[in-house]
DRENPA-3360 file (N, C-alpha, C; in nm, 2 decimals, always signed):
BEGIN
1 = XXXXXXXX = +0.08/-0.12/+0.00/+0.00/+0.00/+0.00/+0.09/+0.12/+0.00 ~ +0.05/+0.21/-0.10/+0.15/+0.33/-0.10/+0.07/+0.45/-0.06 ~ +0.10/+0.52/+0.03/+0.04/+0.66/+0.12/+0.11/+0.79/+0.01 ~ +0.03/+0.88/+0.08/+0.08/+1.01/+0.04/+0.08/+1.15/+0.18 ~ +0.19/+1.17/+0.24/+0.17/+1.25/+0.31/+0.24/+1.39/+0.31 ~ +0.12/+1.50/+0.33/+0.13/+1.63/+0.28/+0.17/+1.70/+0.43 ~ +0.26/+1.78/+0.42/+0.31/+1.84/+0.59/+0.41/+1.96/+0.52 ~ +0.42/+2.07/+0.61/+0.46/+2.18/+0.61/+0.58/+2.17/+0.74;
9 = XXXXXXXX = +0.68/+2.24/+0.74/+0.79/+2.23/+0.83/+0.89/+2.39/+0.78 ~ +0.99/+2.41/+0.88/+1.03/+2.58/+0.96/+1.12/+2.51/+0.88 ~ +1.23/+2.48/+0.79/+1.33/+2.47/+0.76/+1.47/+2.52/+0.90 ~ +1.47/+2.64/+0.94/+1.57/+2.71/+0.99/+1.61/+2.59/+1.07 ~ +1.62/+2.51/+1.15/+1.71/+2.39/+1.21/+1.79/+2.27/+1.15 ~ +1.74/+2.25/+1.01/+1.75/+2.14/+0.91/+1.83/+2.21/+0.84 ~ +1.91/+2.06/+0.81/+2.02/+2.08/+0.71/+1.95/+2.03/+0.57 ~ +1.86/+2.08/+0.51/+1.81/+2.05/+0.39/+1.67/+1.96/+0.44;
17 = XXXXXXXX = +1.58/+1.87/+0.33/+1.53/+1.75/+0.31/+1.58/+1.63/+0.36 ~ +1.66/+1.63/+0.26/+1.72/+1.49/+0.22/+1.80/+1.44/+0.32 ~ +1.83/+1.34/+0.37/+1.92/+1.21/+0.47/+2.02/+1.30/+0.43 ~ +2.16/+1.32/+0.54/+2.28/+1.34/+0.55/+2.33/+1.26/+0.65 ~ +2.43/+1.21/+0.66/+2.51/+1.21/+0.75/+2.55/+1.23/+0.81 ~ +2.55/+1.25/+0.97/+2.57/+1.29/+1.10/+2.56/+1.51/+1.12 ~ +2.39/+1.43/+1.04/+2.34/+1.63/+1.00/+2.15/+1.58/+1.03 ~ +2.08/+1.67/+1.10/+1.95/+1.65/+1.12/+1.85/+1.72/+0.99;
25 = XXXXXXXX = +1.83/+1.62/+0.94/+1.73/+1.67/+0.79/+1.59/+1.63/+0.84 ~ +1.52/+1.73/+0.74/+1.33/+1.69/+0.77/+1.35/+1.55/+0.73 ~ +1.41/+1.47/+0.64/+1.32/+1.37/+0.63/+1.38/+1.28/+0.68 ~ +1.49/+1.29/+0.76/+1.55/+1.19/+0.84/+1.47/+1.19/+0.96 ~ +1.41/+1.31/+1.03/+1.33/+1.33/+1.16/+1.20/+1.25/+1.09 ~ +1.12/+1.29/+1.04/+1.04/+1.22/+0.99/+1.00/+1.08/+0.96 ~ +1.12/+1.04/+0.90/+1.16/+0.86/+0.87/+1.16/+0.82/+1.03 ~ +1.26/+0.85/+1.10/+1.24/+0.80/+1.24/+1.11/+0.77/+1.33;
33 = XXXXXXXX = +1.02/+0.91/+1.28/+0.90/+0.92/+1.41/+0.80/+0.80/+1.34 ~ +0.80/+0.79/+1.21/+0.67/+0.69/+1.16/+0.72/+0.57/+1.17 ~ +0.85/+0.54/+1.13/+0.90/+0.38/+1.19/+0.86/+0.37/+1.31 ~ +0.92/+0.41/+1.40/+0.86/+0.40/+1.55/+0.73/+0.34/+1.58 ~ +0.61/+0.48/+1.52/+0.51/+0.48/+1.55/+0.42/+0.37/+1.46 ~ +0.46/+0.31/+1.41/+0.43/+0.19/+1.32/+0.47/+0.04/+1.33 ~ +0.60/+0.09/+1.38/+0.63/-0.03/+1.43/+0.73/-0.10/+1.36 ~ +0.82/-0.04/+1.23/+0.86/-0.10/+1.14/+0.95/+0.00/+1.07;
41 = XXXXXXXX = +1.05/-0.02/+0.95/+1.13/+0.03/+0.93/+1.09/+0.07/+0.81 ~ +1.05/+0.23/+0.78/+1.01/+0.33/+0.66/+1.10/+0.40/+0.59 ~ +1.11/+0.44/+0.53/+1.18/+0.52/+0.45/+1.10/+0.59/+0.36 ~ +1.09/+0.72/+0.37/+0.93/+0.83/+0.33/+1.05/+0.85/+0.18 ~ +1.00/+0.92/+0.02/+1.03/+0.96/-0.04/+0.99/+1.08/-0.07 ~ +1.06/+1.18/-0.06/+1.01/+1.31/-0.14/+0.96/+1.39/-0.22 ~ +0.95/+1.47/-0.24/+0.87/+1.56/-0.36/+0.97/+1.60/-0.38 ~ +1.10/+1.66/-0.38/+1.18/+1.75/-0.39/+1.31/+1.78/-0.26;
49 = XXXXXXXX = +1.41/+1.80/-0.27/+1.56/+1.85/-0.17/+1.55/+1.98/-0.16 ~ +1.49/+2.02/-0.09/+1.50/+2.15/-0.05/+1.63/+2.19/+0.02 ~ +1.68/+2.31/+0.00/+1.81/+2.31/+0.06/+1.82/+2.36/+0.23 ~ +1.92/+2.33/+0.29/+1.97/+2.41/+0.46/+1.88/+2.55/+0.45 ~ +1.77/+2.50/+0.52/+1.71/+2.65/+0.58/+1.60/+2.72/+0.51 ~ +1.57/+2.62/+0.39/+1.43/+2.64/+0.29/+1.36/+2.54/+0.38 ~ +1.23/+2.68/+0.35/+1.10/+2.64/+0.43/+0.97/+2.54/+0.34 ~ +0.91/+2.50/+0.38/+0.78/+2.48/+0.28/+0.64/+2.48/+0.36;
57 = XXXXXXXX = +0.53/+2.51/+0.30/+0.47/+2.53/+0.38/+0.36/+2.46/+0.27 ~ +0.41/+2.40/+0.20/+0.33/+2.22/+0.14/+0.46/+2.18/+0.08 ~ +0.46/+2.03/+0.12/+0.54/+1.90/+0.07/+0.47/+1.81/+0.06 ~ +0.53/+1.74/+0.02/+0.45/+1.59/+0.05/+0.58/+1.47/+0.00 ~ +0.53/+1.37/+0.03/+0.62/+1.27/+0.05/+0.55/+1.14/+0.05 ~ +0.61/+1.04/+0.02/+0.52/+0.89/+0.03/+0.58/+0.78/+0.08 ~ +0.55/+0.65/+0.14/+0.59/+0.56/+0.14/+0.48/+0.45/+0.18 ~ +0.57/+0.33/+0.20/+0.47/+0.22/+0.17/+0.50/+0.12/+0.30;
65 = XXXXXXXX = +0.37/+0.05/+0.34/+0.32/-0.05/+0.42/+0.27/-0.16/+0.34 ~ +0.27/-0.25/+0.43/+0.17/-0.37/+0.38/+0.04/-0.36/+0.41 ~ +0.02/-0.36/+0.52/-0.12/-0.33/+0.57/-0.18/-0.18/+0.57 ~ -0.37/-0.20/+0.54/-0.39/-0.06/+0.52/-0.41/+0.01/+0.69 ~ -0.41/+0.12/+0.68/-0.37/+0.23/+0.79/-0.46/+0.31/+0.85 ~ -0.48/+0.34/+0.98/-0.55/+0.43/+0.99/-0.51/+0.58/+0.99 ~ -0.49/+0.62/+0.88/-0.45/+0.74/+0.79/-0.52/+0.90/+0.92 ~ -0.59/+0.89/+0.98/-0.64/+1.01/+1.10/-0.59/+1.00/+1.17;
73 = XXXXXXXX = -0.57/+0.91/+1.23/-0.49/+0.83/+1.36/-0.36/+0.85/+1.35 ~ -0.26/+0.82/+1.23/-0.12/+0.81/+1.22/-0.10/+0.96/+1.20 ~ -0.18/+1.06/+1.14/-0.20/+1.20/+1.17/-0.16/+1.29/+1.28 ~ -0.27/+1.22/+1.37/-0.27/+1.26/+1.52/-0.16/+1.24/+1.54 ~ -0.14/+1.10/+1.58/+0.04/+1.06/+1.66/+0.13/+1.16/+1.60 ~ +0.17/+1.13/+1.43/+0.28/+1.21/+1.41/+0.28/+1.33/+1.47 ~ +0.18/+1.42/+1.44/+0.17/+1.55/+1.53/+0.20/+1.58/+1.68 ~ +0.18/+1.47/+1.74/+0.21/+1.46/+1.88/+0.36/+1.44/+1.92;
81 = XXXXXXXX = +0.44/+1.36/+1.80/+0.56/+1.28/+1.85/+0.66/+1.40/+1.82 ~ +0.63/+1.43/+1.65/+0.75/+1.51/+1.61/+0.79/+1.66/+1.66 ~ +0.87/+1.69/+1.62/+0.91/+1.85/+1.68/+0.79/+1.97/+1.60 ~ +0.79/+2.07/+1.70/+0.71/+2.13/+1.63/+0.70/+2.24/+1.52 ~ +0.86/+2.21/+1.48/+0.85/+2.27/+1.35/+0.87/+2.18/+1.22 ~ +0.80/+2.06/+1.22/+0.71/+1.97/+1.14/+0.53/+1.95/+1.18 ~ +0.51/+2.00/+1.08/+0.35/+1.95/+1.11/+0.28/+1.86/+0.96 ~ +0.17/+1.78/+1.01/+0.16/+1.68/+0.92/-0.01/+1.74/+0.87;
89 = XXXXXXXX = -0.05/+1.78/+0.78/-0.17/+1.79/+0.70/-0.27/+1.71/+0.72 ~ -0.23/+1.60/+0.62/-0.28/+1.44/+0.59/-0.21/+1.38/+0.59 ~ -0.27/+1.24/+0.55/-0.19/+1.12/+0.51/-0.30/+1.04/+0.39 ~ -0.29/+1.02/+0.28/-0.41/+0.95/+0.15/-0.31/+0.81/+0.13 ~ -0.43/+0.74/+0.07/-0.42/+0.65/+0.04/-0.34/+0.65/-0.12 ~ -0.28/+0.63/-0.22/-0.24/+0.68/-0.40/-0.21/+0.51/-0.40 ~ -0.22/+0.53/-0.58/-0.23/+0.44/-0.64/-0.11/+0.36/-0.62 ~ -0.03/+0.20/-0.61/+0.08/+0.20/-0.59/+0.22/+0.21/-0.68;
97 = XXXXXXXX = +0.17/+0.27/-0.78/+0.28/+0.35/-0.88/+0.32/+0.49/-0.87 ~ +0.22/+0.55/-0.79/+0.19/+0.68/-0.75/+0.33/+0.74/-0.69 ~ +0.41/+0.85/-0.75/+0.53/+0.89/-0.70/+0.54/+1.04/-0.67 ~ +0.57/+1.10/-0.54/+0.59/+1.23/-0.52/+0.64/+1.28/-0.63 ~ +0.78/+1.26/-0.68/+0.81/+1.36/-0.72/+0.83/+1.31/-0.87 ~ +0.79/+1.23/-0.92/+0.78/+1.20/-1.11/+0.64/+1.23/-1.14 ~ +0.53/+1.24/-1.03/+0.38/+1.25/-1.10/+0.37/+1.40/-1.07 ~ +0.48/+1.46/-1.01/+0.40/+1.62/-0.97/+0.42/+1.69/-1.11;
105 = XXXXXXXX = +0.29/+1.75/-1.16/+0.29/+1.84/-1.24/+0.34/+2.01/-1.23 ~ +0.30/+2.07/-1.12/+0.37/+2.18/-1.10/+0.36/+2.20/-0.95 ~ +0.53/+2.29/-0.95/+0.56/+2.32/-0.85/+0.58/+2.50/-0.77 ~ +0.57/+2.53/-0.70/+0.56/+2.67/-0.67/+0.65/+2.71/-0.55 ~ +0.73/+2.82/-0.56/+0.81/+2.90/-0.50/+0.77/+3.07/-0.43 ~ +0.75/+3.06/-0.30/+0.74/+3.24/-0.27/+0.90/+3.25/-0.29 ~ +0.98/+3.40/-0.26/+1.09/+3.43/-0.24/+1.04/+3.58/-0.15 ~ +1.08/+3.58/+0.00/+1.01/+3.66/+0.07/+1.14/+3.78/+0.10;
113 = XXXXXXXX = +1.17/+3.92/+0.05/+1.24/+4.00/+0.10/+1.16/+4.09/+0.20 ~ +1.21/+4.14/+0.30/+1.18/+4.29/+0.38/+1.23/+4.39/+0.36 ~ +1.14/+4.51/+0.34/+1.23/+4.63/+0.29/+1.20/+4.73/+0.38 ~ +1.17/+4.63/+0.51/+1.21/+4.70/+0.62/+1.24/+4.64/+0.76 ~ +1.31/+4.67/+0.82/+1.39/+4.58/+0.93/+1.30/+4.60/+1.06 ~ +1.27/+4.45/+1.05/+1.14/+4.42/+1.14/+1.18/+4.30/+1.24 ~ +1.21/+4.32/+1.33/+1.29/+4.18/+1.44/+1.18/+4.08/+1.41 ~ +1.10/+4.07/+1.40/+0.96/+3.97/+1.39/+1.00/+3.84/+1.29;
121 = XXXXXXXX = +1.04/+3.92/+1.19/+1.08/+3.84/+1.04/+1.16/+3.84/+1.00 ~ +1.28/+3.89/+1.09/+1.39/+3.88/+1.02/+1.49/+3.76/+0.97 ~ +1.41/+3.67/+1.05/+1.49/+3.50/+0.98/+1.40/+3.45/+0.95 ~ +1.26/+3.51/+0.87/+1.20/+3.42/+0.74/+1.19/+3.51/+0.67 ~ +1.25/+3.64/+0.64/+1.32/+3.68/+0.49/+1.42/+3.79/+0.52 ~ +1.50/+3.82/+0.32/+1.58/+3.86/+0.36/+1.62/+4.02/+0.33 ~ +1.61/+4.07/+0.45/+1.61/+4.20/+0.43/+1.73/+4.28/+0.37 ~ +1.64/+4.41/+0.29/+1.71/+4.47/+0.17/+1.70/+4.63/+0.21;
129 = XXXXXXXX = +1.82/+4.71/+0.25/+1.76/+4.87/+0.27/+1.77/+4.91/+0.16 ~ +1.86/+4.88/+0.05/+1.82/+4.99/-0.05/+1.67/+4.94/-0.13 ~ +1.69/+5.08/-0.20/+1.59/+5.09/-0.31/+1.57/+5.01/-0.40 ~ +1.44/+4.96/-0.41/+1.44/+4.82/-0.56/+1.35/+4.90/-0.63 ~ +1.36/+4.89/-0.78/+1.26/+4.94/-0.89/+1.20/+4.79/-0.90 ~ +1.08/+4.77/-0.86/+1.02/+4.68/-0.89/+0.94/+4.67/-1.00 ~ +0.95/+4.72/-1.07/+0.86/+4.76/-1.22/+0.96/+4.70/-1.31 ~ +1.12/+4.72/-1.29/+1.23/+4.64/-1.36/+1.26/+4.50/-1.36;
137 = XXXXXXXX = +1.20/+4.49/-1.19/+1.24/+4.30/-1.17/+1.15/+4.29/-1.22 ~ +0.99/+4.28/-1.23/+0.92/+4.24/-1.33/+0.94/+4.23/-1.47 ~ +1.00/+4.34/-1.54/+1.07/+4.32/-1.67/+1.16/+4.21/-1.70 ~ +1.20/+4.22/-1.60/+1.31/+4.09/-1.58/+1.28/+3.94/-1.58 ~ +1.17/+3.95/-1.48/+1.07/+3.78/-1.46/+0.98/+3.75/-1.58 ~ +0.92/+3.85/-1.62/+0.87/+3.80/-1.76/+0.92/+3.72/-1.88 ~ +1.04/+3.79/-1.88/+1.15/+3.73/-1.96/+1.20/+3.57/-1.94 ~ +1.18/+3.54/-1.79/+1.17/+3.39/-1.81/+1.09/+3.31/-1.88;
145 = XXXXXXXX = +1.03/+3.31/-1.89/+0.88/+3.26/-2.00/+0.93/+3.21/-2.09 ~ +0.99/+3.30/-2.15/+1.05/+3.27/-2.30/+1.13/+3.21/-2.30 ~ +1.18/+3.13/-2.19/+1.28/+3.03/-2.28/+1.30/+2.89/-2.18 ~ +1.32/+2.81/-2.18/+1.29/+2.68/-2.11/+1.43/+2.61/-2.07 ~ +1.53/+2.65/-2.13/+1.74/+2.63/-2.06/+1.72/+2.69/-1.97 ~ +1.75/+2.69/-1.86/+1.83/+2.78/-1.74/+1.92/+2.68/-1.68 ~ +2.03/+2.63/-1.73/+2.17/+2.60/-1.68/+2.23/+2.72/-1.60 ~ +2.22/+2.85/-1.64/+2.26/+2.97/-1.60/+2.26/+2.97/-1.43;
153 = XXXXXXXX = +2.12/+2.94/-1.41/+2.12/+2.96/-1.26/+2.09/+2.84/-1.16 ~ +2.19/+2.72/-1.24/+2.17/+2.59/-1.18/+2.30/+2.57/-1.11 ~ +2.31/+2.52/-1.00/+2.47/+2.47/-0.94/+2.54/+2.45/-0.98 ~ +2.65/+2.48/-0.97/+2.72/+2.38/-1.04/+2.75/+2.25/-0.99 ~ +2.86/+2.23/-1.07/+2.87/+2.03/-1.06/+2.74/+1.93/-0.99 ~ +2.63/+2.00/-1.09/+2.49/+1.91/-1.04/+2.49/+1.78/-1.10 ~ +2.44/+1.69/-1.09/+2.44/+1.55/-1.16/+2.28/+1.54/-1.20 ~ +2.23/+1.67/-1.29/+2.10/+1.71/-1.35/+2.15/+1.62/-1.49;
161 = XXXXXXXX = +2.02/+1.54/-1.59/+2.05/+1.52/-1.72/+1.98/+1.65/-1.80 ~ +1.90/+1.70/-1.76/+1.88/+1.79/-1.82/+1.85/+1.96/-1.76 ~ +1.85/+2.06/-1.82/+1.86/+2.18/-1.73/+1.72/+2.23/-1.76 ~ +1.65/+2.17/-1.88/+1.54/+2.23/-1.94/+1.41/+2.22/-1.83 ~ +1.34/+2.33/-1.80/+1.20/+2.36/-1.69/+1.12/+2.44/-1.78 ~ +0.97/+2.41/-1.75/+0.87/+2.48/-1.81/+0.82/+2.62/-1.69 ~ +0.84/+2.70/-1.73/+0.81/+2.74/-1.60/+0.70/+2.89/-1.64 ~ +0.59/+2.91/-1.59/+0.48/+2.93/-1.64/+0.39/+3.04/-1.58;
169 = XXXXXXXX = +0.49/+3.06/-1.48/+0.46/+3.24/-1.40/+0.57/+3.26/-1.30 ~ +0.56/+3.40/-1.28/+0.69/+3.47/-1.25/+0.66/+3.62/-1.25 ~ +0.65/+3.64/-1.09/+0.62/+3.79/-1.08/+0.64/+3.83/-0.94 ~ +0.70/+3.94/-0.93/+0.70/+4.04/-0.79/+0.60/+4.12/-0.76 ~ +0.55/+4.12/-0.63/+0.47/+4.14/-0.53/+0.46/+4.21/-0.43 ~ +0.45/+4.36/-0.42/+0.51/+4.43/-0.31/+0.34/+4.48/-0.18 ~ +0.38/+4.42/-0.10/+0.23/+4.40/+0.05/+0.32/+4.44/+0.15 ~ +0.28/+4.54/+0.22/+0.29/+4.59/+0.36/+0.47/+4.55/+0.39;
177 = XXXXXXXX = +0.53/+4.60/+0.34/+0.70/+4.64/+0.33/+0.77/+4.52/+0.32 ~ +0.69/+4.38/+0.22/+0.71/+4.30/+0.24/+0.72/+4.26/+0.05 ~ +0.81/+4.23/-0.02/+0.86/+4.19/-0.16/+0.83/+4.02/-0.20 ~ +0.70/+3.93/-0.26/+0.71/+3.83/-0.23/+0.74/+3.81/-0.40 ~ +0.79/+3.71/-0.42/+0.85/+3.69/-0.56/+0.80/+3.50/-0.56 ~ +0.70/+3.52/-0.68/+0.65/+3.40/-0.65/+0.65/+3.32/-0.81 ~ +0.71/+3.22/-0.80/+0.76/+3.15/-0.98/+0.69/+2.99/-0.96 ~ +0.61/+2.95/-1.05/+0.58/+2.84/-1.09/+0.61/+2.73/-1.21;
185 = XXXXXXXX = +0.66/+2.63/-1.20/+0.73/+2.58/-1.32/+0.68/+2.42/-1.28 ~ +0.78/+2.32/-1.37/+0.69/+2.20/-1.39/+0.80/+2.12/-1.32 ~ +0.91/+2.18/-1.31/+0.99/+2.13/-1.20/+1.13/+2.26/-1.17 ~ +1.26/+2.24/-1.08/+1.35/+2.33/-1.09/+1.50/+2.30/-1.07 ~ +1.59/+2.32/-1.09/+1.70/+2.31/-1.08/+1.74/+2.30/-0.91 ~ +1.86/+2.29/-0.92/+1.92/+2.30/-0.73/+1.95/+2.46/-0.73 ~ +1.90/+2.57/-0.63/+1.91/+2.68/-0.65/+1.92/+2.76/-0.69 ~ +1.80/+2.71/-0.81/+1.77/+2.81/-0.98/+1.68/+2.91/-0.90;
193 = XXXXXXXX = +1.57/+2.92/-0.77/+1.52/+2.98/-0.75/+1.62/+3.09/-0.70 ~ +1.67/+3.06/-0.56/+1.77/+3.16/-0.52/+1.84/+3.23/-0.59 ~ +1.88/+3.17/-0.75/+1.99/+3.28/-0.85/+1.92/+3.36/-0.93 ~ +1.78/+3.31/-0.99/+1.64/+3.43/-0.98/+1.63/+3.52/-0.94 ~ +1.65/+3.48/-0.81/+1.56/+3.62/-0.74/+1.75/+3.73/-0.68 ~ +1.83/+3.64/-0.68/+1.93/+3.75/-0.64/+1.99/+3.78/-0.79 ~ +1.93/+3.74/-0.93/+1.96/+3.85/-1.03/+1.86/+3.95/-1.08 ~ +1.77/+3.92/-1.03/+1.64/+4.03/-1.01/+1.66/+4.14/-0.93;
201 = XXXXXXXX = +1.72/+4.11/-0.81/+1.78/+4.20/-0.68/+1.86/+4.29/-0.78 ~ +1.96/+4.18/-0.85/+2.04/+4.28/-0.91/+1.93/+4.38/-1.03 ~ +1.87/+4.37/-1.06/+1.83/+4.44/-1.17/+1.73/+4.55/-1.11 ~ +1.72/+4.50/-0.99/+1.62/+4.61/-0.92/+1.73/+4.75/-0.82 ~ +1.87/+4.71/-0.82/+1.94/+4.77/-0.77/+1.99/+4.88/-0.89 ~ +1.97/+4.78/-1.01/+2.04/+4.89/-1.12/+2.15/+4.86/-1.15 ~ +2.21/+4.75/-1.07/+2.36/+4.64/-1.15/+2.33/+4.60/-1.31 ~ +2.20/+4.55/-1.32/+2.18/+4.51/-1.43/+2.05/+4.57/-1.53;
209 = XXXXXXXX = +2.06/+4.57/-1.62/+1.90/+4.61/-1.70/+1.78/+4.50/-1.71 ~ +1.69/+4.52/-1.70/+1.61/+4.39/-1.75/+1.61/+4.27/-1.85 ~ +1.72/+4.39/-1.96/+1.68/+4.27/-2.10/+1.82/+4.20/-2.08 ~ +1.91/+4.24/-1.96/+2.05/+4.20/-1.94/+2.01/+4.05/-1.92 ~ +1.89/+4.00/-1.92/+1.83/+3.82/-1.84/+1.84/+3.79/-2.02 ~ +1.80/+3.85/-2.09/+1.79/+3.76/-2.22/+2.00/+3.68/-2.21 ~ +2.06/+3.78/-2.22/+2.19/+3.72/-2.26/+2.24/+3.66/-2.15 ~ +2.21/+3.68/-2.03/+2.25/+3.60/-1.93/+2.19/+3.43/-1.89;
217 = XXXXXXXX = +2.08/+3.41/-1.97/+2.03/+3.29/-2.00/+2.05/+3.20/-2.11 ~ +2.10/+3.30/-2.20/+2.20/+3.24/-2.32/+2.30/+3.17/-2.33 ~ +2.40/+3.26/-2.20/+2.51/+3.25/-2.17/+2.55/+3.07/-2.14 ~ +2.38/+3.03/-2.05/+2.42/+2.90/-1.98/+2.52/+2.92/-1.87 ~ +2.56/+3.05/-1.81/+2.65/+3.02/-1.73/+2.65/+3.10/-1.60 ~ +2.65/+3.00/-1.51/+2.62/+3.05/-1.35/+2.69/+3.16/-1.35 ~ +2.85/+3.20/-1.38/+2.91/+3.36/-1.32/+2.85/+3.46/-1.42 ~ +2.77/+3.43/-1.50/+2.67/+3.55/-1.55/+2.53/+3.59/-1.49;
225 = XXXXXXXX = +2.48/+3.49/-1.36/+2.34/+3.54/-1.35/+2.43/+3.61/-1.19 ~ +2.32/+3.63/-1.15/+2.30/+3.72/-1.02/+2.38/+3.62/-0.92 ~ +2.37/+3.68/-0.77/+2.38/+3.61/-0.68/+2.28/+3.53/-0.60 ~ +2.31/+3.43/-0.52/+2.24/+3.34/-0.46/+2.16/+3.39/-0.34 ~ +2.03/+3.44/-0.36/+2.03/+3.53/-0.19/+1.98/+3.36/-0.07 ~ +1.97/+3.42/+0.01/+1.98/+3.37/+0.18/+1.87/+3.26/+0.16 ~ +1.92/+3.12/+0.20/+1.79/+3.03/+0.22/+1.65/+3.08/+0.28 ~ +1.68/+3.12/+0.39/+1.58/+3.16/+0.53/+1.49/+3.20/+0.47;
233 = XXXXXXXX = +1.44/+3.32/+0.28/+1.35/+3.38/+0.25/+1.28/+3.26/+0.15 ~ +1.32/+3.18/+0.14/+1.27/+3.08/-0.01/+1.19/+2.93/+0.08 ~ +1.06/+2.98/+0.00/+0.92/+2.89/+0.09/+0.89/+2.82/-0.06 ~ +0.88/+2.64/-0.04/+0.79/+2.58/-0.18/+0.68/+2.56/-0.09 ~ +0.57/+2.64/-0.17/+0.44/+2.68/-0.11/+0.32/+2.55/-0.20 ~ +0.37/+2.52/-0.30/+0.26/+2.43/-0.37/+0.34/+2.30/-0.43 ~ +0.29/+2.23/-0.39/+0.35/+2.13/-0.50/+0.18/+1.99/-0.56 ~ +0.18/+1.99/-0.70/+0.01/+1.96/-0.78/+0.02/+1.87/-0.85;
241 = XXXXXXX = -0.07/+1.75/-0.82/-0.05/+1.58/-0.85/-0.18/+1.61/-0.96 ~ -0.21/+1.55/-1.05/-0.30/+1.44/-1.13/-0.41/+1.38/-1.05 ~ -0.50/+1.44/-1.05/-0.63/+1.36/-0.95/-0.62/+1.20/-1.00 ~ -0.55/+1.13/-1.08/-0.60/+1.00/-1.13/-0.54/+0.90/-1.05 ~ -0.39/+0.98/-0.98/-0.32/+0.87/-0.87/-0.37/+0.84/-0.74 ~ -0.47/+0.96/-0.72/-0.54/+0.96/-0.56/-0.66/+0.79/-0.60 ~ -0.65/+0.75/-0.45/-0.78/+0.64/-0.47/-0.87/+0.71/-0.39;
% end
């Protein structure tokens, strides 16, 4: 029987998603509390590696039993067991070919700056005193659209076979001294979002022009896009399955 569980978690303690090595990850905390609480030895798979100190505030994840579950129940517990900067949504039942992260159709990113220095929030985004022309970073995000390569703002020495993403909105957002920069695509690179939004920064600072994104995605090359801004502001807010894998 293959599950599907949707849960939201603080990143700031975690070294990423993914299992590391003598490093505390969401889904190593995670893998532990449902083995336990089960009785048996799990191993949850992902939607996605979020990196050290990205938030989400929807994931999801799957793994599998033999026997069916009381899916409300294993809810409750987890909620009770784990730390409380993991929280668990659901838990569904999916088809058993059903895969987090090959069946998601699209995925979504906020990118949260302050552009004003607020103790409240200052380690879930990252604050900017100068001046941004936000009418330019939009000129700038639009221009993603157009083209489906971005090697440019991918890590390097990734072990990606391909760099190509559909990505299908992209726009800046300015609410109560608060910059939210929100991109949707069909999947993303390792830190394509972060080099987005810190070459946006740049174009809103006036380092760069807007149409400076056409040649810098041409280029394919990471020391032509922007900088990598601060994990702490980068939330994956949606991640959108195929109603056909749910039972």
């Amino acid at each position: 029987m293959r599950y599907f569980i949707q849960l939201s978690y603080n990143g700031s303690a975690y070294h990423g998603w993914q299992i590391q090595p003598n490093a505390i990850t969401v889904q190593g905390t995670l893998n532990d509390a449902i083995s336990k609480l089960l009785n048996t030895e799990i191993n949850i798979t992902g939607a996605g590696r979020t990196d050290t100190g990205v938030h989400a505030s929807q994931m999801f994840a799957h793994f599998d039993v033999e026997d069916i579950i009381d899916t409300e129940n294993l809810t409750f517990r987890l909620n009770a067991f784990l730390p409380n900067d993991i929280a668990i949504q659901s838990i569904f039942k999916v088809k058993d070919d059903a895969h987090v992260r090959f069946h998601a159709i699209k995925r979504s990113y906020d990118y949260k700056i302050s552009l004003k220095k607020d103790v409240f929030n200052f380690n879930y985004t990252y604050y900017i005193h100068q001046d941004l022309n936000i009418e330019n970073m939009n000129k700038a995000a639009k221009i993603l659209l157009e083209y489906d390569d971005f090697q440019c703002f991918s890590k390097s020495n990734t072990d990606v076979k391909t760099y190509i993403c559909k990505i299908e909105y992209a726009h800046w957002k300015l609410e109560n001294n608060i910059l939210t920069f929100t991109i949707s695509a069909d999947r993303f690179l390792r830190n394509m979002v972060r080099a987005i939004v810190g070459t946006c920064v740049n174009v809103g600072l006036g380092k760069l022009k807007p149409d400076d994104m056409h040649k810098i995605i041409a280029s394919k090359d990471r020391g032509e896009a922007g900088f990598s801004v601060p994990a702490k502001g980068l939330y994956l807010t949606e991640v959108l399955y195929p109603e056909h894998i749910i039972m």
